[in-house]
C-alpha positions, 0 to 999 in steps of 0.5 A, a space after each residue: 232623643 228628648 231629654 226629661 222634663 224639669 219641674 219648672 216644665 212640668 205642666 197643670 191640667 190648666 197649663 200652670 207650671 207646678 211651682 206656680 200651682 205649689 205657691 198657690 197651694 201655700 196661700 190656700 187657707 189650712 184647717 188641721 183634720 184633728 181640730 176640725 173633727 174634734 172627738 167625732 169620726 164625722 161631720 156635716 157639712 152644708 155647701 149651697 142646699 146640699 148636705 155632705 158627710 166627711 169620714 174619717 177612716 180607721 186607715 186615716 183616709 178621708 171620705 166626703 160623700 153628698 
């Protein structure tokens, strides 16, 4: 009978742990959606020589789309 895994076994897609992947996680850069959206519901974003379009939903969801 196995017993049930811990967090600390608890493995990424990459084979990370996932208390190595949270503290990775924490170091990321964070932008507030609010302040990043202003008073617009979209925004462009340029990534290379493509164009992406972020929503923000009526449900509060976001919505990227190329």
């Amino acid at each position: 009978m196995s017993r049930p895994n811990t967090s600390s076994e608890v493995r990424s897609p990459r084979g990370d742990s996932v208390s190595d992947a949270a503290g990775r996680v924490q170091a990321l850069p964070r932008l507030n959606s609010r302040k990043l959206f202003a008073d617009a519901r979209e925004l462009l974003i340029e990534h290379g020589d493509e164009l992406y379009r972020l929503r923000w939903t009526r449900s509060g969801k976001l919505i990227l789309t190329k």
